[in-house]
C-alpha positions as CSV (number, residue, x, y, z in Angstrom):
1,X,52.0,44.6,-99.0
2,X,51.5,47.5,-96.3
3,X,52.5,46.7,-92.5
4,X,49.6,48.8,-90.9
5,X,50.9,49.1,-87.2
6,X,48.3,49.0,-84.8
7,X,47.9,52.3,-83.2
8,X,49.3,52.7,-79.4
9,X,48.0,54.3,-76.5
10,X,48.7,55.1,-73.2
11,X,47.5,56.5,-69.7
12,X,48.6,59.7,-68.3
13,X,49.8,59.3,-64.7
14,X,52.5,62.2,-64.4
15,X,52.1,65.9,-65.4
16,X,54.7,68.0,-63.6
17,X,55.3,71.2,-65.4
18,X,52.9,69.7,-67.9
19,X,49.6,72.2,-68.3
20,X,48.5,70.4,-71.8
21,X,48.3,67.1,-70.2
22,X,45.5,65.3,-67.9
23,X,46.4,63.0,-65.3
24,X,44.1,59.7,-65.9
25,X,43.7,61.0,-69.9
26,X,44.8,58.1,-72.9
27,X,46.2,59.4,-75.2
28,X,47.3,58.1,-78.8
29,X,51.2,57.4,-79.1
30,X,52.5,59.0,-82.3
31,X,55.2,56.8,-84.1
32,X,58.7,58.5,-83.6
33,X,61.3,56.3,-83.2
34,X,64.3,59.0,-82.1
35,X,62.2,60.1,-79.4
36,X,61.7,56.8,-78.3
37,X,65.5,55.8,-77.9
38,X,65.8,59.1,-75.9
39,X,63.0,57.9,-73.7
40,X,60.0,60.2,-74.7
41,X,56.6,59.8,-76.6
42,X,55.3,61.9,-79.1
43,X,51.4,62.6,-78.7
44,X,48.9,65.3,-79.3
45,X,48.2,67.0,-76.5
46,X,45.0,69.4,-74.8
47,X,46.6,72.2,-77.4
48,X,45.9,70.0,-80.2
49,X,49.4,70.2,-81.0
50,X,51.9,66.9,-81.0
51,X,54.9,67.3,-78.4
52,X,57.6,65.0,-76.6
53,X,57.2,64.0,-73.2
54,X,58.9,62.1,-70.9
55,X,57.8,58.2,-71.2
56,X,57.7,58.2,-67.4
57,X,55.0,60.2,-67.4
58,X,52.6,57.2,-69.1
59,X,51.6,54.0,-68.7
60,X,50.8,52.0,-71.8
61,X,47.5,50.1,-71.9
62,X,46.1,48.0,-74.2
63,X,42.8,48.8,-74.9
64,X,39.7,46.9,-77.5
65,X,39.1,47.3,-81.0
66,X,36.0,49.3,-80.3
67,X,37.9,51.5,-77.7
68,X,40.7,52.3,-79.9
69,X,37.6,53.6,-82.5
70,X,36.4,55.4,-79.7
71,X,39.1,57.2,-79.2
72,X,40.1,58.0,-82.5
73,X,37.2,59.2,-83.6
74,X,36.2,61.3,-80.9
75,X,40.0,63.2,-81.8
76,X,39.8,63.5,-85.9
């Protein structure tokens, strides 16, 4: 049996040097594990593209199944 992980999100409350990033924005969390351990996130940014950034630049959030559709709907 499949472990589907539950998608992650968090808040964007930092953006120095960041132009592809909106303060107050959730964004999804992309799994990456090494980038984790060297304190980033992965996540697709306002160039469509998926980049690292520095974890201190989020804020995780938990938000409701029909949020979380929301959201990943409004980005496929």
């Amino acid at each position: 049996m499949r472990n589907h992980q539950q998608p992650k999100f968090a808040l964007c409350v930092r953006n120095e040097d960041c132009d592809d990033l909106e303060l107050r924005k959730v964004y999804r969390v992309l799994p990456d594990k090494k980038a984790a351990l060297e304190g980033y996130l992965r996540m697709v940014d306002e160039s469509g593209e998926d980049y690292l950034y520095p974890e201190s630049y989020f804020v995780s959030v938990r938000l409701s199944r029909r949020a979380q559709d929301a959201l990943l709907d409004s980005r496929a």
